[in-house]
C-alpha positions in Angstrom: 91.8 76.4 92.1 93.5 78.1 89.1 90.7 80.5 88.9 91.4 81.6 92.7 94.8 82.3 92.2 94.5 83.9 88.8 91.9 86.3 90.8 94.5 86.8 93.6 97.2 87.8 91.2 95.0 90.0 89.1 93.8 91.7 92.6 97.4 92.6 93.6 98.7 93.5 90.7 99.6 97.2 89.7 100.2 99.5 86.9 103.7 100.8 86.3 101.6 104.5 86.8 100.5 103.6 90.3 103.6 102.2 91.4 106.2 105.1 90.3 103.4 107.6 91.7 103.6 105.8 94.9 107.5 105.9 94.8 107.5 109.5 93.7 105.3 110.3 97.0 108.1 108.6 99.2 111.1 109.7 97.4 110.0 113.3 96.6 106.8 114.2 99.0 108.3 113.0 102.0 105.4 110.9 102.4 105.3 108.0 105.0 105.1 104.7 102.9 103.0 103.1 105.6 100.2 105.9 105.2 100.6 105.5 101.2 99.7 101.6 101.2 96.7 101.8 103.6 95.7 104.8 100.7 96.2 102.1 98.2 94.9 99.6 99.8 98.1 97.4 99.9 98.8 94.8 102.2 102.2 95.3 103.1 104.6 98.2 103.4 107.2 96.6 101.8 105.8 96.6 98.6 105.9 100.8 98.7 109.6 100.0 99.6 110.3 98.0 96.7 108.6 100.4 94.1 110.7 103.2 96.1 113.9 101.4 95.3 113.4 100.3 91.8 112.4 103.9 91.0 115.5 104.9 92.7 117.6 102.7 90.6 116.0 104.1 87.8 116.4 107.6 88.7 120.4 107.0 89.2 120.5 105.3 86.0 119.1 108.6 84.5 115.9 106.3 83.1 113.6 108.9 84.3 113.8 112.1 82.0 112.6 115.6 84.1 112.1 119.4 82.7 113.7 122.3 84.4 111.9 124.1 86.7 110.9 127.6 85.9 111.6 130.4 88.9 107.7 129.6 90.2 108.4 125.8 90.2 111.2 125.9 92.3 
């Protein structure tokens, strides 16, 4: 029993990368979080929705640190 659920958690389990990619996609991409998680193969859309906030908390914060554009970029 303890080997299935360590298996289940290490099967759901993501890396901070994936996670703020995923919120970046929402927040800056306009991208649908429903069509992100079946990308990812998550199981539920709310997950996307709680990366998407806790990047957006961080972003208000001023935890995230970006470049200026250049003229092309923008």
């Amino acid at each position: 029993m303890e080997d299935h659920s360590r298996e289940l958690l290490n099967r759901y389990q993501y890396s901070e990368k994936v996670k703020e990619a995923a919120a970046f996609r929402v927040l800056f991409g306009g991208e649908d979080a429903k069509q992100i998680m079946q990308e990812l193969g998550i199981q539920n859309v709310k997950t996307i929705h709680h990366w998407w906030l806790a990047t957006s908390k961080k972003l208000s914060k001023g935890l995230y640190l970006y470049l200026p554009l250049s003229a092309p970029q923008l």
